[in-house]
Backbone as a chain_set.jsonl record, in Angstrom:
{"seq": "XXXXXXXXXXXXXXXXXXXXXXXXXXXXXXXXXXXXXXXXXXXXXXXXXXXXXXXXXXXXXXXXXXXXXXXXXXXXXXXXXXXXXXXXXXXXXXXXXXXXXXXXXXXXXXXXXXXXXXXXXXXXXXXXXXXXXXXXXXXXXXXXXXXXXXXXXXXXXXXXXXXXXXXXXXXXXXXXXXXXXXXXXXXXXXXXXXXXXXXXXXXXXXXXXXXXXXXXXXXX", "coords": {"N": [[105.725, 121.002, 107.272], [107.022, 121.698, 105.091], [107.042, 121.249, 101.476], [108.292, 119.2, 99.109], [108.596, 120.661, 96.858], [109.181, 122.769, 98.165], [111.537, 122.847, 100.176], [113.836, 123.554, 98.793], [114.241, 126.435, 99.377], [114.216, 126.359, 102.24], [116.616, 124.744, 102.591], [118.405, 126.722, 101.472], [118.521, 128.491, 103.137], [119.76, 126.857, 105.502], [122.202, 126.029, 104.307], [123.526, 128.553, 103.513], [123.984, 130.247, 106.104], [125.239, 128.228, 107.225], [127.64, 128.537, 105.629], [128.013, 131.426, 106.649], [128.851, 131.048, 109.363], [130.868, 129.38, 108.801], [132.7, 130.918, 107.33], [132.696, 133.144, 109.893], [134.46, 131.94, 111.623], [136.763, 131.76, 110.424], [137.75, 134.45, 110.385], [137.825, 135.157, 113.147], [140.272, 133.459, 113.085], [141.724, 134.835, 112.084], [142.111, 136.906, 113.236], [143.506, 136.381, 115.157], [145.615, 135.309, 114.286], [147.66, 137.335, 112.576], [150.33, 136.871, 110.95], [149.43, 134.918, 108.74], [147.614, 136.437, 107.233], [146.095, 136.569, 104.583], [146.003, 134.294, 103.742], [143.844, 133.161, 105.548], [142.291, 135.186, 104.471], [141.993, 134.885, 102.184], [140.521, 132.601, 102.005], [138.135, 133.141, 103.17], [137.037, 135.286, 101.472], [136.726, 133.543, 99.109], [135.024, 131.903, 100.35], [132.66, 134.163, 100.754], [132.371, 134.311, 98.379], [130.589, 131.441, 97.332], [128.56, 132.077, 99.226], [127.323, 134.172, 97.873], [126.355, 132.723, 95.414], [124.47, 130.693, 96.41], [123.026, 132.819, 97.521], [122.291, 134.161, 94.905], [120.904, 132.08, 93.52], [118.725, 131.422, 94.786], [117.001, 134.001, 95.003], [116.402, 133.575, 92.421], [115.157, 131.296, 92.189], [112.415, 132.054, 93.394], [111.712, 134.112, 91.678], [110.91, 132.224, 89.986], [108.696, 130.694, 91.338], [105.955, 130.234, 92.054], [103.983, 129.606, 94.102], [105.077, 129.769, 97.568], [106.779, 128.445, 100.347], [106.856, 130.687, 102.737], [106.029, 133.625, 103.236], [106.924, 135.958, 100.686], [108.474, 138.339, 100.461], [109.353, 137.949, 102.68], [111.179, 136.123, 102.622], [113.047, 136.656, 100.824], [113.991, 138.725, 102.577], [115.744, 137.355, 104.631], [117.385, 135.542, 102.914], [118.508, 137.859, 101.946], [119.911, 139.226, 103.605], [121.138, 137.332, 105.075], [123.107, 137.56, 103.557], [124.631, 139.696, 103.706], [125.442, 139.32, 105.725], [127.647, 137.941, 105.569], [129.072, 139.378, 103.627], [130.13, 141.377, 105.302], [131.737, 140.445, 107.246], [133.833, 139.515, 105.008], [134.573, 142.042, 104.482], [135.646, 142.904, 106.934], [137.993, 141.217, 106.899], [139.115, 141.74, 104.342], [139.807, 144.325, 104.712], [141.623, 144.448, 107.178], [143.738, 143.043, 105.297], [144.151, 145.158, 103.181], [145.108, 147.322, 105.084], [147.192, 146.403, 105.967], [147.023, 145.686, 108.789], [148.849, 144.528, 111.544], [149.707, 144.293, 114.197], [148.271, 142.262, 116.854], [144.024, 143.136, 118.58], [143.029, 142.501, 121.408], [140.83, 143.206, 122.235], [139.489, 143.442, 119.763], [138.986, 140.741, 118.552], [137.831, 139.559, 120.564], [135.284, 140.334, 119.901], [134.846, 139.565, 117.297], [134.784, 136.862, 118.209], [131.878, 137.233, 119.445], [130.934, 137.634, 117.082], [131.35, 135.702, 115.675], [129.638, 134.077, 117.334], [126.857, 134.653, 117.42], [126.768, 134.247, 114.585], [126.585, 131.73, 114.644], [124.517, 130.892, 116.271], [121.85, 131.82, 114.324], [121.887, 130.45, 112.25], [121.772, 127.882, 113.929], [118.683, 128.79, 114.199], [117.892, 129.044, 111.576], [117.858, 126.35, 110.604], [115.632, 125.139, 112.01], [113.754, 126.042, 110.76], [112.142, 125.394, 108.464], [110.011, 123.806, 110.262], [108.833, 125.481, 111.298], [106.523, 126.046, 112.578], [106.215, 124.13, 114.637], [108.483, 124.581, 115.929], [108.407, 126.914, 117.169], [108.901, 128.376, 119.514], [111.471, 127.18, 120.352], [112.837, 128.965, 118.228], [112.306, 131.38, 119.031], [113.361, 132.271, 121.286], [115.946, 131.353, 120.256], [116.408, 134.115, 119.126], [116.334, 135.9, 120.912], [118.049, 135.632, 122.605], [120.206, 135.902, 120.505], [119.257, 138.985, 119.866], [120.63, 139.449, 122.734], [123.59, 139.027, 122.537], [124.35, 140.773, 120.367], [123.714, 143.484, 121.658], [125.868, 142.926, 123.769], [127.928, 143.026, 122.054], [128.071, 145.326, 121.266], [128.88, 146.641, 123.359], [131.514, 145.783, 123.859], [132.337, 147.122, 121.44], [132.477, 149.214, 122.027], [133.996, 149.692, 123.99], [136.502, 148.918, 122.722], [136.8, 150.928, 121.103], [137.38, 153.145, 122.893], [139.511, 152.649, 124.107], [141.048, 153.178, 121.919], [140.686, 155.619, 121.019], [141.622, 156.382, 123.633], [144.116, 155.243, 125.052], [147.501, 153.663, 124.168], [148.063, 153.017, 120.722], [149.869, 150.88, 120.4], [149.354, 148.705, 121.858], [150.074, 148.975, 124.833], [148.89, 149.927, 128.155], [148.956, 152.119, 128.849], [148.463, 155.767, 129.331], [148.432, 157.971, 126.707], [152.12, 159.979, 126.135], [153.237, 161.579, 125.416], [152.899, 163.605, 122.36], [150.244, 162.669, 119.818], [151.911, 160.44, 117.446], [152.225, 160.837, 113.206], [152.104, 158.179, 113.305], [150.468, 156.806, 114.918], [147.84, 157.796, 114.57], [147.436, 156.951, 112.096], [147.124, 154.104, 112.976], [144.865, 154.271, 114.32], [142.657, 155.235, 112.582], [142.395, 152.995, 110.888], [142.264, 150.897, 112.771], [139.456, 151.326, 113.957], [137.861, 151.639, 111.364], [138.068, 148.34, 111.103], [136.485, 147.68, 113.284], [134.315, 148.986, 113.35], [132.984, 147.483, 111.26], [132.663, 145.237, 111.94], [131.126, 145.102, 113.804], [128.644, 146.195, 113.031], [128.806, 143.956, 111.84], [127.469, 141.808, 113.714], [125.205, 143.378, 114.607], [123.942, 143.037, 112.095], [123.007, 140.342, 112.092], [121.34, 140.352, 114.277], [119.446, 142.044, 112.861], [118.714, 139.898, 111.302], [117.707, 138.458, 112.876], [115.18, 139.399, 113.966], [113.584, 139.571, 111.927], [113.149, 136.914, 111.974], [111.581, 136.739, 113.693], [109.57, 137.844, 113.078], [108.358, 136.256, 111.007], [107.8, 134.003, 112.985], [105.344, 134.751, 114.354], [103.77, 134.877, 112.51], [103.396, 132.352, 111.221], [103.303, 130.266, 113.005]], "CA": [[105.365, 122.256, 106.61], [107.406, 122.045, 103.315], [106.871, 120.133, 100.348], [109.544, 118.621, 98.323], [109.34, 121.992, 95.936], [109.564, 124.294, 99.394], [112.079, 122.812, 100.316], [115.066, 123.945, 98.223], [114.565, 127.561, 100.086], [115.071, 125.87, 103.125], [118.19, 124.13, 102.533], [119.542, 127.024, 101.134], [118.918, 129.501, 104.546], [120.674, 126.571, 105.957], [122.976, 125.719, 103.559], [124.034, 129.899, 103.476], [123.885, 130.254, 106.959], [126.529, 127.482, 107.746], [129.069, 129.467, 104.986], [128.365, 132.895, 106.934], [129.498, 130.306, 110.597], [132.953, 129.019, 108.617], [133.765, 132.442, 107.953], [133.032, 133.561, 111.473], [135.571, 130.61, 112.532], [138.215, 131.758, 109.651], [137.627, 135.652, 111.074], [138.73, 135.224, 114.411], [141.692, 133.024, 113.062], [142.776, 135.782, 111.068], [142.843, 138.062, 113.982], [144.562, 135.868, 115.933], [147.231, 134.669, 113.445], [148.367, 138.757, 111.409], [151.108, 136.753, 110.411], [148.712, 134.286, 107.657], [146.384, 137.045, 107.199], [146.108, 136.234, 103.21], [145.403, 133.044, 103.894], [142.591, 133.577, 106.083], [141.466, 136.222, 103.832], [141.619, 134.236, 100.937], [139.064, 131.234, 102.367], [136.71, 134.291, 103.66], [136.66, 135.483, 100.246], [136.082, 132.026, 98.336], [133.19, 131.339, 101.099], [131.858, 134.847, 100.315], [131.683, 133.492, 96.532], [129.804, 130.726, 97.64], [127.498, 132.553, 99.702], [126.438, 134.636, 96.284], [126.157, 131.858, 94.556], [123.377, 130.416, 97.261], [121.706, 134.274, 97.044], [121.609, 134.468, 93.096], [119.746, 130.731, 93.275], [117.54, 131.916, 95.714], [116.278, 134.908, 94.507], [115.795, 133.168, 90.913], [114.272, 130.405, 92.463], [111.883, 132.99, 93.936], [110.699, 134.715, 90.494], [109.96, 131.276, 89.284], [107.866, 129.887, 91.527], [104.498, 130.735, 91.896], [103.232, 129.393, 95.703], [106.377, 129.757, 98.63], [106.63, 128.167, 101.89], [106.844, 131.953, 103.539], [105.633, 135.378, 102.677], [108.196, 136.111, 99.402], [109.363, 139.494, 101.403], [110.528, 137.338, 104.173], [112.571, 134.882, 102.059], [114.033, 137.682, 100.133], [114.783, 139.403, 103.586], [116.182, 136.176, 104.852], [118.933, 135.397, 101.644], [119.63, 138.981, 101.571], [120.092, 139.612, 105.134], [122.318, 136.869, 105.059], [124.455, 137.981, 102.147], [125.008, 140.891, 104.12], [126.424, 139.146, 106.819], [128.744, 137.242, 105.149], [129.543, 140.493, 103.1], [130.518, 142.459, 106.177], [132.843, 139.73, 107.515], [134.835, 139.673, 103.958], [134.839, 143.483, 104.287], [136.87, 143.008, 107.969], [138.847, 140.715, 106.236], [139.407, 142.504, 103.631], [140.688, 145.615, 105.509], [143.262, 143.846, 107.228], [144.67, 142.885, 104.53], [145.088, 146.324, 102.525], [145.549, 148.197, 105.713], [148.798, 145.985, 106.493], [147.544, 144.82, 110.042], [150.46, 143.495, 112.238], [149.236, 143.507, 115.723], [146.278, 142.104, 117.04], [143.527, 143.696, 119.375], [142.49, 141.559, 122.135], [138.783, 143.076, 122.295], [138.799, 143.043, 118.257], [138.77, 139.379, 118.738], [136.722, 139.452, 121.351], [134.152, 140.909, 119.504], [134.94, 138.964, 116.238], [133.733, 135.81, 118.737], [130.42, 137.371, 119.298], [130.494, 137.657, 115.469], [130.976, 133.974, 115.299], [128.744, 133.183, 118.252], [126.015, 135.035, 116.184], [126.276, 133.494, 113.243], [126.288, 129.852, 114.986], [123.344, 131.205, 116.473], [121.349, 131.863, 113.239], [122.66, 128.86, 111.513], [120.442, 126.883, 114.239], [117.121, 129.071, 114.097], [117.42, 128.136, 110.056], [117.605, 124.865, 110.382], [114.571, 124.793, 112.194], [112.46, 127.004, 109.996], [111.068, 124.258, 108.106], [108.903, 123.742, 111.14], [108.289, 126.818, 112.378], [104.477, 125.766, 113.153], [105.817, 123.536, 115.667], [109.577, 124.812, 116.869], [108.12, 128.086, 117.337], [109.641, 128.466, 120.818], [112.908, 127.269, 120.353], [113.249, 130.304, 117.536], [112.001, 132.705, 119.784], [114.556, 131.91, 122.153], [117.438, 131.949, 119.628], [115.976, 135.336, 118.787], [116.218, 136.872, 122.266], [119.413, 135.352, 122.621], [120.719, 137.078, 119.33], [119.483, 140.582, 120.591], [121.423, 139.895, 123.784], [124.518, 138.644, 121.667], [124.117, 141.965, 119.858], [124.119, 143.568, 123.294], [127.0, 142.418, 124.304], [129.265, 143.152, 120.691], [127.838, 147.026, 121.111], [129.499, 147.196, 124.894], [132.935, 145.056, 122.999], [132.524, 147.983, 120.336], [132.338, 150.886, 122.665], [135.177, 149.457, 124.552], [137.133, 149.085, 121.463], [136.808, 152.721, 120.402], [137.826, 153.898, 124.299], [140.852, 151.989, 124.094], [141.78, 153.813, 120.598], [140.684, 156.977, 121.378], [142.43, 157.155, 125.009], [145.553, 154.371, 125.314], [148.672, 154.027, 123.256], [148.15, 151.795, 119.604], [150.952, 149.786, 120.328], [149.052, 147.712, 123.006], [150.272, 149.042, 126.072], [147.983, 150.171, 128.647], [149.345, 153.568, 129.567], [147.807, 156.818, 128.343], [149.78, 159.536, 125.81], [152.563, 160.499, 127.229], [153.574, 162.389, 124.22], [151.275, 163.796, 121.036], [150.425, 161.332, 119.082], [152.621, 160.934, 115.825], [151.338, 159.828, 112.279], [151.512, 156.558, 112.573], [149.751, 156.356, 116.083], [146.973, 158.435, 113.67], [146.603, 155.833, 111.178], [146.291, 152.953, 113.417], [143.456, 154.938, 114.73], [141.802, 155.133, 111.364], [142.479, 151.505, 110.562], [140.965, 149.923, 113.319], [138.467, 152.143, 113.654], [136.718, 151.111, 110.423], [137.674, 147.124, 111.236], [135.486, 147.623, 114.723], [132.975, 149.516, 112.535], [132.27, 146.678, 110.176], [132.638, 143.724, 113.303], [130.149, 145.735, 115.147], [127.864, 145.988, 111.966], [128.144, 142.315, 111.82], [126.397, 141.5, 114.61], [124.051, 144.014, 113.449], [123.346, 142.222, 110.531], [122.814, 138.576, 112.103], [120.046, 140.831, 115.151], [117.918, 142.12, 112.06], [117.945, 138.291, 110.995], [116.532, 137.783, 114.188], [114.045, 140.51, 113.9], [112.369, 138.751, 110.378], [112.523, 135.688, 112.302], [110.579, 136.965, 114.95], [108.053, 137.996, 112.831], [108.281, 134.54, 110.955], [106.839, 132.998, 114.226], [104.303, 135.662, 114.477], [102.589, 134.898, 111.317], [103.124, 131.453, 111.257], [103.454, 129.616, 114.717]], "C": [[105.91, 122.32, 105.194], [107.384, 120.778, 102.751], [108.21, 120.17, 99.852], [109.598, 120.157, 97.416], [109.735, 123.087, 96.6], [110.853, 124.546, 99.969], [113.799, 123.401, 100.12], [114.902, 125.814, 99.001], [114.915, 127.313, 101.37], [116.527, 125.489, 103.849], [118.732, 125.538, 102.114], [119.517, 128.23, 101.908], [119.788, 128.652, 105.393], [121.838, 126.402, 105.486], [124.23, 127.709, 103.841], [124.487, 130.419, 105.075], [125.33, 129.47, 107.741], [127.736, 127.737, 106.771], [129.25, 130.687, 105.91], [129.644, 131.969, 108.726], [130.817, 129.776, 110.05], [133.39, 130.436, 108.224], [134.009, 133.174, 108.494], [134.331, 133.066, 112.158], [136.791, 131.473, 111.775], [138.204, 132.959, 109.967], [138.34, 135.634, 112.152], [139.772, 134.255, 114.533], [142.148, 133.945, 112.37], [143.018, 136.798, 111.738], [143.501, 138.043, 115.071], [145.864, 134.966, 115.659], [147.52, 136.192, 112.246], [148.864, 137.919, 110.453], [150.484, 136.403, 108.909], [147.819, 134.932, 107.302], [145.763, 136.999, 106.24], [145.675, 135.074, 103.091], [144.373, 132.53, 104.282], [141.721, 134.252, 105.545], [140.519, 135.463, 102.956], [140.444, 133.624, 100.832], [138.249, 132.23, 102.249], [136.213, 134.803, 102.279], [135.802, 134.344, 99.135], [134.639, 131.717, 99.22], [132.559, 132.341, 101.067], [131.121, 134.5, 99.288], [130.602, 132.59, 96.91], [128.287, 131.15, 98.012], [126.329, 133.279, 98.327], [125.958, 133.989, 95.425], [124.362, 131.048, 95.177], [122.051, 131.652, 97.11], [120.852, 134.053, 95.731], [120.649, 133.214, 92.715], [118.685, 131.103, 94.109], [116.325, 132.807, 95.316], [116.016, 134.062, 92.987], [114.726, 132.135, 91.192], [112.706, 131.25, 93.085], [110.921, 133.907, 93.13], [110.3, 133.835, 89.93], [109.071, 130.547, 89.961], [107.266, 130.625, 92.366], [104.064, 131.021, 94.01], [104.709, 129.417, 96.417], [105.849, 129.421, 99.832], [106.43, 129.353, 102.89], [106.119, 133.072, 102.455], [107.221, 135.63, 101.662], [108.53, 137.376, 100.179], [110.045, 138.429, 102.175], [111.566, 136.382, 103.44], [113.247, 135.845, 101.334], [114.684, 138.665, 101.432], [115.427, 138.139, 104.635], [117.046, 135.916, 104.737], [119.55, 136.194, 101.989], [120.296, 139.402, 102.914], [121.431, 138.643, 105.564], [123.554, 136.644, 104.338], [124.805, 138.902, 103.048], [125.681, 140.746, 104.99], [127.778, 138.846, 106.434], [129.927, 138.317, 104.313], [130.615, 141.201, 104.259], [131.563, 141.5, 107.125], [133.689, 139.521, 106.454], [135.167, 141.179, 104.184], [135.955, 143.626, 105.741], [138.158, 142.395, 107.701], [140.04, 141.209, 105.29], [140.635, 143.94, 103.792], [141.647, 145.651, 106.06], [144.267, 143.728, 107.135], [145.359, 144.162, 103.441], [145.316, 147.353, 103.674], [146.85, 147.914, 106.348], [149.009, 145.864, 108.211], [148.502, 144.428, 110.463], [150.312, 142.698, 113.608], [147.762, 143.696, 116.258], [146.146, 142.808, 118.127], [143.275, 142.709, 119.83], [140.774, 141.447, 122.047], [138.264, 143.135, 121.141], [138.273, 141.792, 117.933], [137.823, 139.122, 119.167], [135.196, 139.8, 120.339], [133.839, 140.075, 117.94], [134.217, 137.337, 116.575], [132.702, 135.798, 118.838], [130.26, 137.146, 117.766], [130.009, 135.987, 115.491], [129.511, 133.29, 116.109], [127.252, 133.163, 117.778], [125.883, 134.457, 115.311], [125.864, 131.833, 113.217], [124.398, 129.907, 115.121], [121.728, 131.144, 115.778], [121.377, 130.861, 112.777], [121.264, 127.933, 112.157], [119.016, 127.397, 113.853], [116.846, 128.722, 112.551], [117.196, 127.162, 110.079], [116.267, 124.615, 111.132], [113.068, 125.424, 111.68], [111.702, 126.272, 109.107], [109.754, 124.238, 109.031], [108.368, 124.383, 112.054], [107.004, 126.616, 113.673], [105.288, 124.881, 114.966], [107.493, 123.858, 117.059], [109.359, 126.268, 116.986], [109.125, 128.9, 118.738], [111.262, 128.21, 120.644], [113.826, 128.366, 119.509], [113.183, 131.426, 118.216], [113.351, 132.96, 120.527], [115.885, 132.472, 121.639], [117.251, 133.534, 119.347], [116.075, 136.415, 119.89], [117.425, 136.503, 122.385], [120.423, 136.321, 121.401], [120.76, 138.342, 119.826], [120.689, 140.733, 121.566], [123.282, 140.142, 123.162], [125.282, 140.434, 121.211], [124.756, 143.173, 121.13], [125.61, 143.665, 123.326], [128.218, 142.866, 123.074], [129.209, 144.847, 121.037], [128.951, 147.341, 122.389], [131.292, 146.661, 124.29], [133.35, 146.541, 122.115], [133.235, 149.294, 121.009], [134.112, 150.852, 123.61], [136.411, 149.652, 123.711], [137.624, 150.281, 121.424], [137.725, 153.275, 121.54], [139.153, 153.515, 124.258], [141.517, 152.328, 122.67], [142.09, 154.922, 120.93], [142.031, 157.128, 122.626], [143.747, 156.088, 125.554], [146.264, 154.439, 124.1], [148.232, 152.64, 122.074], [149.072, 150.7, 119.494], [150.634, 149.076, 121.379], [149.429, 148.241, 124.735], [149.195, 149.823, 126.841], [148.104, 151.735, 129.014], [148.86, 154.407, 128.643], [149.142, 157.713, 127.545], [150.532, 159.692, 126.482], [153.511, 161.801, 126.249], [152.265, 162.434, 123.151], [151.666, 162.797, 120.252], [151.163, 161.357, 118.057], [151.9, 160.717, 114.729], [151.237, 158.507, 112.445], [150.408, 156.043, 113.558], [148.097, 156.805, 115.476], [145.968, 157.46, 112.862], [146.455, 154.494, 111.427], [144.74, 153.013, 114.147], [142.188, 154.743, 114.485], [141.431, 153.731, 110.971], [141.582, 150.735, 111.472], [139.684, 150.455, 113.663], [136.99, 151.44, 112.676], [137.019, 149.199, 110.653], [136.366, 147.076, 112.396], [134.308, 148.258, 114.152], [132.087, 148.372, 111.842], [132.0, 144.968, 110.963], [131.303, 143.708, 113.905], [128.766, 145.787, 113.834], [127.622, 144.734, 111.726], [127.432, 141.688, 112.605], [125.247, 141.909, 114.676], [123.035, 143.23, 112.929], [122.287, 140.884, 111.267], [121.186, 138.913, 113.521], [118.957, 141.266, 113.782], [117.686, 140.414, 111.506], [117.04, 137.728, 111.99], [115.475, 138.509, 114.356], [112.769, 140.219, 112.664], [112.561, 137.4, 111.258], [111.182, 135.467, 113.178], [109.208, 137.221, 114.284], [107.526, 136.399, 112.17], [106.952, 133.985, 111.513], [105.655, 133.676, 114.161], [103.146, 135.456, 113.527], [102.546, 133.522, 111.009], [103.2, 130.123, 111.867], [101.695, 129.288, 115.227]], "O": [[105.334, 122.905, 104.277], [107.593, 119.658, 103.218], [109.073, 121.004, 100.124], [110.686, 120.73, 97.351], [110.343, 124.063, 96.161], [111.356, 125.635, 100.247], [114.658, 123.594, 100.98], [116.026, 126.314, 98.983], [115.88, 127.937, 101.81], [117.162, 125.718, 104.878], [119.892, 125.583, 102.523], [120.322, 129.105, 101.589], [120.605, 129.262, 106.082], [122.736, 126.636, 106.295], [125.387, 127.794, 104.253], [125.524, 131.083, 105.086], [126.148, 129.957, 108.52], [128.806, 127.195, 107.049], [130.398, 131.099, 106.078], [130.803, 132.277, 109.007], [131.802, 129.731, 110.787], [134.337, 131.01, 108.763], [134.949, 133.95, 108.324], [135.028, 133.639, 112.996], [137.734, 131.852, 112.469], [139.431, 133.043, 109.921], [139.486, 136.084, 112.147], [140.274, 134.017, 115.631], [143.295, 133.734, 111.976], [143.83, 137.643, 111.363], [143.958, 138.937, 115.783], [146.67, 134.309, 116.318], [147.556, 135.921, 111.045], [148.358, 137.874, 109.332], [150.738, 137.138, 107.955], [146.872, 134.248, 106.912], [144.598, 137.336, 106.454], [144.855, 134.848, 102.201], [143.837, 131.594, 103.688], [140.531, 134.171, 105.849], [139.301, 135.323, 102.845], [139.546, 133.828, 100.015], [137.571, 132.296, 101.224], [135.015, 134.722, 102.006], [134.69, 134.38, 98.608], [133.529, 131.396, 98.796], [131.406, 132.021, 101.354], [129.907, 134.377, 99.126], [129.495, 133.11, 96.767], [127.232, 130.819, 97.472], [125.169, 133.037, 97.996], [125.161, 134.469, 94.62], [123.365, 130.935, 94.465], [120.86, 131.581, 96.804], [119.663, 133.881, 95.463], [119.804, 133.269, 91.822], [117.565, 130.869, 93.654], [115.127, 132.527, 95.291], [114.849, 134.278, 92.659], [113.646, 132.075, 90.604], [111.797, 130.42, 93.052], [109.838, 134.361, 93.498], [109.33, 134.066, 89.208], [108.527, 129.656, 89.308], [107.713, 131.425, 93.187], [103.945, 131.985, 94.767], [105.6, 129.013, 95.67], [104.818, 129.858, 100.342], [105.827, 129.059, 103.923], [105.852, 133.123, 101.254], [108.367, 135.445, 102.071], [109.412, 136.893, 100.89], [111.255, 138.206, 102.168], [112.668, 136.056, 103.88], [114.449, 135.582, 101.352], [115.744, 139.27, 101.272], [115.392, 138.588, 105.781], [117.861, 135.827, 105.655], [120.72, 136.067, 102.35], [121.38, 139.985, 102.9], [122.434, 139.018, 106.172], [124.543, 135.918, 104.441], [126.008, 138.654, 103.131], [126.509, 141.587, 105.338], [128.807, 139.366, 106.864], [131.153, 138.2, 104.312], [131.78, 141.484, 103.981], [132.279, 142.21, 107.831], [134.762, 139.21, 106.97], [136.357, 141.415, 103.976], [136.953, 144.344, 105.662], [139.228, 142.842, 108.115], [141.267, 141.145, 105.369], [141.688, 144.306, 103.272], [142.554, 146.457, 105.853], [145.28, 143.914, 107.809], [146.511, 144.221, 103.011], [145.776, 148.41, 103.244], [147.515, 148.698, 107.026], [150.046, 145.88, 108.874], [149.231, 143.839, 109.666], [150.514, 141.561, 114.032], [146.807, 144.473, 116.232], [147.097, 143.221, 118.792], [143.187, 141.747, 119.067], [139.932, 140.559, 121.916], [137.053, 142.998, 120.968], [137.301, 141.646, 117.192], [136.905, 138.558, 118.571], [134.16, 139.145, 120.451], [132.687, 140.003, 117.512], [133.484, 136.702, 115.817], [132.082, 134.78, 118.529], [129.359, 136.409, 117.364], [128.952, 135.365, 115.388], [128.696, 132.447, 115.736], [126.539, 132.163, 117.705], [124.761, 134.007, 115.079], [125.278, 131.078, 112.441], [123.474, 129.362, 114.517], [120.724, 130.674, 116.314], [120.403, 130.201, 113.14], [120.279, 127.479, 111.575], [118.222, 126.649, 113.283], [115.781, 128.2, 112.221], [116.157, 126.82, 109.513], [115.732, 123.599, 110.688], [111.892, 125.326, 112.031], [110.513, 126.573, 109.001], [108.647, 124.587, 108.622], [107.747, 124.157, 113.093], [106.755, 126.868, 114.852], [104.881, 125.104, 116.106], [107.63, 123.59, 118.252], [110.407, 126.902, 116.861], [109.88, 129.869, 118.647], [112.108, 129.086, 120.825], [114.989, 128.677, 119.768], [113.933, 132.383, 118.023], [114.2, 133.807, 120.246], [116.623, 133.369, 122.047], [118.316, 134.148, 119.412], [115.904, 137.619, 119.701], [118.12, 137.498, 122.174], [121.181, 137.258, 121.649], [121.794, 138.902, 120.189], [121.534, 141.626, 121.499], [123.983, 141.139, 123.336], [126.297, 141.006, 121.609], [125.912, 143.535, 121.349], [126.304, 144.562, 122.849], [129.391, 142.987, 123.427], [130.239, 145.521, 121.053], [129.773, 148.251, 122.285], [132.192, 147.483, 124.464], [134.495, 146.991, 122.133], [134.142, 150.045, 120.653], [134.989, 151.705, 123.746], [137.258, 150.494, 124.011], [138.781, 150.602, 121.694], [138.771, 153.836, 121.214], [139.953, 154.433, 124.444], [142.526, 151.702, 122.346], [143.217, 155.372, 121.139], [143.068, 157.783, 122.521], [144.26, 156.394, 126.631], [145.873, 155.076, 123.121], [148.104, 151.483, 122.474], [149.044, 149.793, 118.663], [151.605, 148.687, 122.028], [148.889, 147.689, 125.694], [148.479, 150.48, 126.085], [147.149, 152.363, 129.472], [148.75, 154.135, 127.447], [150.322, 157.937, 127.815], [150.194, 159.658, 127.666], [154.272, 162.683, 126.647], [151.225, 161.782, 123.057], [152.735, 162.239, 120.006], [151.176, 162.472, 117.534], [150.756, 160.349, 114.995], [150.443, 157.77, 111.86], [149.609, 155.15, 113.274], [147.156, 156.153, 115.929], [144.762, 157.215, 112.824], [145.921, 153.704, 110.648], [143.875, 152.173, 114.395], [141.19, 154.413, 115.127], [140.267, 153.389, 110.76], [140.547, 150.13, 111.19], [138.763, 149.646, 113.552], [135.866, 151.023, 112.958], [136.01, 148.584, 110.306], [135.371, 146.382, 112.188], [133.228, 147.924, 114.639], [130.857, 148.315, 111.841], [131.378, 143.971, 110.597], [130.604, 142.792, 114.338], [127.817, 145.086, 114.185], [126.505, 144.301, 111.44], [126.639, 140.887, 112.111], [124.269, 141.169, 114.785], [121.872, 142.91, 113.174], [121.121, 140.621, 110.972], [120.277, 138.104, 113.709], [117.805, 140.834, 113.744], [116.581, 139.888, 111.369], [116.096, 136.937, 111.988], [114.687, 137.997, 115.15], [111.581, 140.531, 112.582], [111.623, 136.673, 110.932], [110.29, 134.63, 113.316], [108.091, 136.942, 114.72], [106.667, 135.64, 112.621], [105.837, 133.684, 111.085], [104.737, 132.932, 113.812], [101.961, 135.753, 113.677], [101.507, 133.266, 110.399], [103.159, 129.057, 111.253], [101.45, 128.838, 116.346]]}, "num_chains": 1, "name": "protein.A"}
């Protein structure tokens, strides 16, 4: 299906795709090592850069050339869709680090794996978008798989929240046994918006699967 000039959009849903999967990996090491959390950040940040760097060629490549392997909506909802992922895993990152994290959540993690498992996920259905016409099926697949994925981070999410709202922030399993103080307040707040933007990431990587789906639809 692609010519040598189609190509370069190709490579660079896979190429973008396998930055958003190393900073899935460096995500759920950063919420299972507090201590290096700067360190972890840092990479996630530098492989954000990257990722923009892949977008801003994309989209330019995109106003200059004339004929495209896809419908130009879908490759612009494609790039950007996957800037957004990669965005919203620097943004958990991110938070982390100016909210002065210390101790980890077990099901933040948890849910930071779906992130990753997601983005592996994606990663493959790019690489086979070159040949849509003929791996039609095996996209579909990853595509129903994704939803479930998805699925599965929302029930992680909800859990999350229940275990803020109604157990003690310092990990233990027992309910209030006193009113809460400030600080039990602003770990509240804190993870709160990390599980907001985790749970948004998976999000992100189901509408990728939602333009893939049509993809197949129009050219399978």
């Amino acid at each position: 299906m692609a010519k040598s000039g189609d190509r370069e959009f190709f490579e660079a849903f896979s190429k973008h795709a396998a930055v958003c999967v190393q900073a899935s990996e460096r995500l759920v090491k950063l919420l299972d090592d507090l201590p290096n959390a700067k360190e972890h950040s840092d990479a996630i940040t530098e492989l954000e850069h990257q990722g923009d760097t892949i977008t801003h060629q994309t989209v330019k490549k995109l106003h200059e050339q004339w004929i495209t392997p896809l419908d130009r909506a879908d490759i612009h909802e494609l790039i950007t869709g996957l800037d957004d992922v990669l965005d919203l895993i620097d943004a958990v990152a991110e938070r982390v680090m100016l909210f002065g994290v210390r101790k980890p959540r077990p099901t933040a993690s948890a849910l930071a794996e779906k992130l990753l498992e997601a983005t592996k996920g994606v990663a493959k259905a790019m690489s086979m978008l070159s040949e849509v016409s003929t791996r039609s099926e095996e996209i579909l697949k990853i595509a129903i798989e994704l939803n479930q994925i998805e699925n599965e981070a929302d029930a992680l999410y909800r859990k999350g929240l229940a275990e803020l709202f109604n157990r003690r922030t310092d990990g233990s399993s027992e309910p209030y046994r006193e009113p809460a103080t400030p600080d039990d307040v602003l770990e509240v707040m804190k993870w709160r918006e990390i599980y907001d933007y985790l749970e948004n990431g998976t999000d992100a990587c189901e509408d990728l699967a939602n333009v893939l789906e049509g993809i197949v639809l129009e050219y399978a």
